[in-house]
N, C-alpha and C positions, 0 to 999 in steps of 0.2 A: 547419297545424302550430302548437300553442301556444308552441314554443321555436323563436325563429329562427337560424340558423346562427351570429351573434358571439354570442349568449346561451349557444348549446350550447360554442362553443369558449373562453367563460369559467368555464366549469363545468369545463371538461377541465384537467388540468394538460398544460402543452405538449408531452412526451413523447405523452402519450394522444393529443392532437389532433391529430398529426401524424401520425398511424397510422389515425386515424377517415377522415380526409380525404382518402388516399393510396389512389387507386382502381387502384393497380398490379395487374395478376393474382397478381399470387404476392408475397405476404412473407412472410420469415421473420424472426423477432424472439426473438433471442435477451436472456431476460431476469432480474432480479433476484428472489426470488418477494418478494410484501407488496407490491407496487406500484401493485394495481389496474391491470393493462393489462387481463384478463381484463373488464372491469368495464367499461372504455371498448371493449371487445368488441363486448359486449352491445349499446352505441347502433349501432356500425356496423352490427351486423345487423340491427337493427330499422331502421334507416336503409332497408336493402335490401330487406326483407322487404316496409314499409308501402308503399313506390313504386309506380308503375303498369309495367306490361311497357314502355308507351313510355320512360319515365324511366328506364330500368334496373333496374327490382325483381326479385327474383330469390329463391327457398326458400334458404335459410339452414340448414345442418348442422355440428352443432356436435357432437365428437366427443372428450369426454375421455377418464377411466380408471375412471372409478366412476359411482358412484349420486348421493354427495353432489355432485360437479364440476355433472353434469349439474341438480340440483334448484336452486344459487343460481346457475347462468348465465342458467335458467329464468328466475327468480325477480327477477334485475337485468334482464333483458330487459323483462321485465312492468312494472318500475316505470319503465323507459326511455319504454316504451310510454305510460304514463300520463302521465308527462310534455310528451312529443309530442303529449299528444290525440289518439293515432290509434286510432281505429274497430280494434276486435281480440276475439276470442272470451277466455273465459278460459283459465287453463292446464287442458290437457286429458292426459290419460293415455292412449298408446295404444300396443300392441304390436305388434311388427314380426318377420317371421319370416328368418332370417337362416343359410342352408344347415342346416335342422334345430333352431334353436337360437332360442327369445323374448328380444327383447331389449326392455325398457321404455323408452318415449321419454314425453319431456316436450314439449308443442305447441301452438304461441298463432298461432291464424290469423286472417291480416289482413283488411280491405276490401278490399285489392289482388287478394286469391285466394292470394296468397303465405306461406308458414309460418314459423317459426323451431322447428326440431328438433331437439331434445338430446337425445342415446344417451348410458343410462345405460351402457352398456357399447359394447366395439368391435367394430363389424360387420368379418366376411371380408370384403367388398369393398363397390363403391359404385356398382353396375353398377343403370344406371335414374335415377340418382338425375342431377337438373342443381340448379347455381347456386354459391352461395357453403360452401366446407367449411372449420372452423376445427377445428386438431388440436391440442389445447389440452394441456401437456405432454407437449409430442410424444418428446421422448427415454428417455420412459418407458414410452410404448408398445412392445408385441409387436410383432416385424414392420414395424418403420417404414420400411424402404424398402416393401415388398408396398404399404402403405396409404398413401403417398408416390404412387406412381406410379398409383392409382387414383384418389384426389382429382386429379391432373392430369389427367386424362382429362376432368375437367368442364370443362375450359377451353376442351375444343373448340368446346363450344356457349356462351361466352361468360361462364363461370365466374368464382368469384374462390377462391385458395385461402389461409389462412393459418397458417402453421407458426409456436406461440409454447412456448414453453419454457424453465424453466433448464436448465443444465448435466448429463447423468449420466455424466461420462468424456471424456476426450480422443478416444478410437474410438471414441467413440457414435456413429451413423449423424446424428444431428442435428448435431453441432460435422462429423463430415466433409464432410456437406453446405455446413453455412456456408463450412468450408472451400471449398471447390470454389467455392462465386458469389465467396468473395474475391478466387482464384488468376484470377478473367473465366471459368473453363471454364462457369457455370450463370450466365443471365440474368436472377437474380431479385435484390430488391431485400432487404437484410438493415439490419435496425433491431438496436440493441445498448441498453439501459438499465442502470446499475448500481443499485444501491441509494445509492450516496451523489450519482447524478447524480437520481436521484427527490427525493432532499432537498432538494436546489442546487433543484429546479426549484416546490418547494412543497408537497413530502407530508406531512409533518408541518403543517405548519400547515393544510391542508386538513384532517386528521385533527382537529387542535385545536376548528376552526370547527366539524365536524359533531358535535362533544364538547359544544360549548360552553365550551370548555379557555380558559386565557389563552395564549398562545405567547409561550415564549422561549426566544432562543438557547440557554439553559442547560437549559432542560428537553428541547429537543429532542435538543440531545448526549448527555443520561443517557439518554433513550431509546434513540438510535438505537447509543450503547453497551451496550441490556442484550441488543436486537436482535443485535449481534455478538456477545455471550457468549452468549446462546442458542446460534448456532448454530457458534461453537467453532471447533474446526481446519474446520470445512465451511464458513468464511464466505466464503474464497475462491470456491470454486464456486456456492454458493447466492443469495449478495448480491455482489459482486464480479466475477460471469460470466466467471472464470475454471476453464476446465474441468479437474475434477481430471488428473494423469498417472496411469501404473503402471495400467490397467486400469479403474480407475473402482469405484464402489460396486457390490457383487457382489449384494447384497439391494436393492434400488430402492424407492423412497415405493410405488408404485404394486406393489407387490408384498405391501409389507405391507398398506396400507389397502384392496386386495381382498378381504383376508379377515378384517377386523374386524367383530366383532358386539356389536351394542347388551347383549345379555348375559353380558360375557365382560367381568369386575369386573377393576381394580387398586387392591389394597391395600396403604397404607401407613402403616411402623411407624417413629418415629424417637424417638431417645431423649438426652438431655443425658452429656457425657461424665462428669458424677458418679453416673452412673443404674449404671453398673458398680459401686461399694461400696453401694447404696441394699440395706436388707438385708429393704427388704421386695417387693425387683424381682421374685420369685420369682411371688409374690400378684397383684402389679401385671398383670403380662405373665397371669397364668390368669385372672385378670377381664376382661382384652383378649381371650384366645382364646373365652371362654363367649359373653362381648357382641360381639362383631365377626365371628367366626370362624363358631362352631359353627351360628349362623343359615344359614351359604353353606352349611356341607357338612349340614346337616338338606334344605337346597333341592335338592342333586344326588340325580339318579335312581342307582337302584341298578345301576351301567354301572361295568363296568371301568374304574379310574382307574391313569392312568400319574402321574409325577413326574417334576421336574428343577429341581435347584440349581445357580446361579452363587453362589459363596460371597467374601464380605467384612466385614471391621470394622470398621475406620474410616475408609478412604480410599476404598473403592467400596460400592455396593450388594450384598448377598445379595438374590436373588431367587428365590423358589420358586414355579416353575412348575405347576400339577396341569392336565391332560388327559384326558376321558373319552370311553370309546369309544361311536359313536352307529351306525357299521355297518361293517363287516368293513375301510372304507377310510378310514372317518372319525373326526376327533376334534374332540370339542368345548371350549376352553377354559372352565370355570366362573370360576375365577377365580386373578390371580398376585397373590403376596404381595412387597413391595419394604419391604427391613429397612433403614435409618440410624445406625447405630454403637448396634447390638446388642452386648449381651456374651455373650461364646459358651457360656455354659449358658444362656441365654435362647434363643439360638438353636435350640439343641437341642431345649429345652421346646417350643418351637413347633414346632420339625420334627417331634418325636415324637407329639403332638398330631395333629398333619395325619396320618401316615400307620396311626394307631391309629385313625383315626374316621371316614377317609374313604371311600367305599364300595370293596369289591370293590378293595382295595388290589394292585397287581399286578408292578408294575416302576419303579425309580428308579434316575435317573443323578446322583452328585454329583461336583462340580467337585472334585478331590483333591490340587490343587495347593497348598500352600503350607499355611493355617492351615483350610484347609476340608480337611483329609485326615482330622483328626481327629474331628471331626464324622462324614466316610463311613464311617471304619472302628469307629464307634457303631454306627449306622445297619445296616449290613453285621451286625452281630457281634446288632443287636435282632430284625433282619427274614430275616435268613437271604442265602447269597450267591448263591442263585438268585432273590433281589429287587432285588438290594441293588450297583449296579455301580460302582466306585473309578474314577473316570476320570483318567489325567494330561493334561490339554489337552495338544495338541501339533499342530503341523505337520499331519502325518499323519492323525492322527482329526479334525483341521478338515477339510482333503481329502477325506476319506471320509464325514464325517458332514454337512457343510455342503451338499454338492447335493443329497442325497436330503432336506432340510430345502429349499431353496429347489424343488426339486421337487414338493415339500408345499403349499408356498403358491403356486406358478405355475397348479399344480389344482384349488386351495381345498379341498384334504384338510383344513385344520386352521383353528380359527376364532383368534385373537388380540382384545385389545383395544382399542377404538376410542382410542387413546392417542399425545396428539404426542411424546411419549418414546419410547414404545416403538419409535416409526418413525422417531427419532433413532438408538435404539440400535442399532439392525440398518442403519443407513448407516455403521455401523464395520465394516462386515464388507466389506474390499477383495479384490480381483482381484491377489494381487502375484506377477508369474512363471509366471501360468496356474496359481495357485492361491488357494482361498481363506482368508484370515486374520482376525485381530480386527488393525486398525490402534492406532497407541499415542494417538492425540487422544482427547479431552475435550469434551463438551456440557455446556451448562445444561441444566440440568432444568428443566419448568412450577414447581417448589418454589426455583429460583433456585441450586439445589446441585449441584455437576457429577458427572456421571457416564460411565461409560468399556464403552459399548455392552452394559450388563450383562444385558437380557433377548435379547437379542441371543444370548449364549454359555447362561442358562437355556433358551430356545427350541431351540435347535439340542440341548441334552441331552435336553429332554423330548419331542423331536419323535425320536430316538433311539430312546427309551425303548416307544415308541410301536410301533419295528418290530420288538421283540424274541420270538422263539416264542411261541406262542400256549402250548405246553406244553413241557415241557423232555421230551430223548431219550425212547426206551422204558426202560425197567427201573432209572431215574434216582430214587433216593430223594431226595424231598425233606425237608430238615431243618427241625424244628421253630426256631421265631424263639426269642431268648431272651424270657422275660417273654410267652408268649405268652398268658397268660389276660389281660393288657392288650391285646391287641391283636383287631384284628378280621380273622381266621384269611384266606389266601386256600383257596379247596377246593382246593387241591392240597397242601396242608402234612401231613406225616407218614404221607402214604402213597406206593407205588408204581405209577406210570402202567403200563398193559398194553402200549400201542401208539399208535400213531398218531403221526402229525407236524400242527401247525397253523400258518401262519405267517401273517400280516398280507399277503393280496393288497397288493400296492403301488400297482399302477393309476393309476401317473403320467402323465396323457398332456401333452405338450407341447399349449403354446397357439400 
């Protein structure tokens, strides 16, 4: 091996090495995220994987929630690898078949005969499989007791198992477990890290070094301050490993980044607060929609398009959500729009815009609360009220409309953008009294500007929007839109349906 053991344990920050080194069967390590523990992962399994059977080497399964987890676990193992000098194939691509179901793994096999295996997704069970399993945020998985008690089953034959995670709830099956080894009932060995004991221990400056940064106390604190306004009223659970109360996040990381896709755009529009008397903002904003805009919606195919607004002016985001249909269960986001203290006939301009142009225009839900009411009942009064739905947020229609939205994405009916916002904004969406709501906390935004889960409440309107009749009753006339030689007709305008009912199969299945 080119790196001897005090060489690797100066590379580690103390936190990591002490988890590298700890050949207990079973840990669980509940953690900070931004840490690199995942990362000092990687050596221990390539530790395990390079060894000889006599030494204790052993296949390596490594088990996150997606595609990306799974490609840079890869990907740190491999440079682990090259580091050690050990003898190992390249990464290789292979599929695995899993009660009916491919699941793509990632696989770097050693001299030993031994592998390191990352599933891009989570297998039903782990029957066959022997050696080391790493459930890499595990409270985010489906089923984590099920996959819990299946990774122990490797133990028999001399397994190692490791359960790392931050926080998602106080009754997450992950904190009840920790629970349980604390209260002595479970015999495994529980590691805790917070984000400011990472600091105490040298992550910032580790970060500096591999920057080529200068370090200093002062720059480290503005950092590890923007860190905290990032992640807002969640810093407790997130960085602080304290697990939320009241039910915990109803929408989970792993829920949205399932169904993110690389072509599924966020656009953003922001404007200086003199930009409201600017008397040529009219001009401004249609040279914006011609150049920015009208490029996306010439890109979408000619597929029924649904809509959905969360509406704001100057203290939150307006977001306009669009969704097209690609088969009787599916939709595909092309792209959402995120507005920054728009003035509300700008606003408009753009809403009227998008759904004048966009193909196969069909159904829109707008937030109707407050200063977006007037906006809906435009909207309403341009496109007719068999398009056009006035929504009052409330209680109730969160209730109602929120699981069949999280039902949406547990299936990957619906695609979203690859966006660390957006998968901030949808961790506002709480469990509170066995029901779900938008909580009242704040996020930074990637732009440093906060925001208050606002595709969050877009998403759940336009994912709404999505399950509305395919045609309205029989013998139901539908009304012409005002202004409709601007707009682009849907075929059902100004005549009467003969018959038939069509409604969006729903075909939710539970994971």
């Amino acid at each position: 091996m080119a790196m001897d053991t005090q060489e690797l344990t100066s590379i580690l920050l103390p936190y990591q090495a002490e988890y590298v080194w700890d050949q207990s069967p079973v840990i669980i390590y509940e953690k900070s995220r931004r840490i690199g523990l995942s990362w000092g992962e990687a050596a221990a399994s390539v530790l395990d994987a390079a060894a000889s059977k006599a030494a204790g080497g052993m296949d390596c399964w490594y088990i996150g929630y997606n595609k990306d987890m799974a490609e840079e676990f890869i990907r740190d193992c491999a440079n682990w690898a090259k580091s050690f000098n050990e003898v190992c194939d390249d990464v290789s691509e292979e599929i695995i078949t899993d009660e009916g179901k491919d699941i793509l793994t990632y696989v770097i096999r050693f001299a030993s005969g031994f592998r390191i295996i990352a599933l891009s997704s989570r297998p039903s069970n782990l029957r066959g499989k022997q050696g080391r399993v790493i459930l890499d945020e595990a409270a985010f998985h489906d089923n984590l007791d099920e996959l819990i008690k299946a990774a122990f089953a490797l133990l028999i034959w001399g397994g190692k198992v490791r359960i790392i995670s931050t926080h998602d709830g106080e009754e997450n099956p992950f904190n009840l477990l920790i629970k349980e080894c604390r209260a002595g009932k479970k015999p495994y060995k529980v590691y805790r890290t917070t984000f400011r004991e990472a600091l105490s221990q040298g992550l910032y400056k580790r970060i500096c070094a591999m920057k080529g940064l200068e370090w200093t106390q002062e720059k480290e604190n503005a950092w590890a301050q923007e860190i905290y306004d990032f992640y807002g009223d969640g810093a407790a659970e997130e960085l602080d490993v304290i697990p939320s109360a009241g039910g915990g996040v109803y929408i989970n990381r792993m829920l949205v980044e399932r169904c993110q896709h690389p072509d599924s755009k966020v656009v953003r529009l922001e404007k200086p607060d003199d930009f409201v008397t600017n008397p040529e903002r009219t001009r401004i904003i249609d040279d914006w929609l011609k150049d920015t805009i009208k490029p996306l919606i010439d890109a979408m195919p000619g597929k029924r398009t649904v809509f959905g607004q969360d509406f704001g002016r100057s203290g939150d985001l307006s977001v306009q959500w669009l969704m097209q249909q690609e088969s009787p269960t599916k939709y595909h986001t092309p792209f959402l729009i995120e507005l920054r203290n728009i003035p509300f006939d700008c606003q408009e301009q753009i809403t009227f815009y998008l759904l004048d142009n966009v193909p196969l225009f069909f159904h829109g839900k707008f937030d109707s609360r407050g200063n977006g009411q007037s906006l809906a009942e435009k909207a309403m009064q341009r496109y007719g009220e068999s398009r056009i739905d006035c929504v009052m947020l409330s209680r109730p229609w969160y209730n109602q409309f929120f699981p069949k939205y999280k039902a949406a994405l547990e299936s990957k009916l619906i695609t979203v953008p690859e966006s660390e916002d957006v998968v901030a904004d949808h961790r506002r969406v709480i469990l509170d009294k066995g029901q779900p709501k938008m909580d009242d906390g704040r996020d930074k935004g990637s732009d440093g500007k906060w925001r208050h889960g606002d595709t969050a409440v877009a998403g759940v309107l336009v994912n709404a929007a999505t399950l509305e009749e395919g045609e309205p009753a029989a013998g139901v006339n539908v009304p012409k839109a005002e202004n409709s030689m601007n707009t682009r007709p849907s075929r059902l305008q100004g005549r009467t349906r003969a018959g038939g009912l069509f409604r969006r199969a729903i075909g939710y299945l539970k994971n």
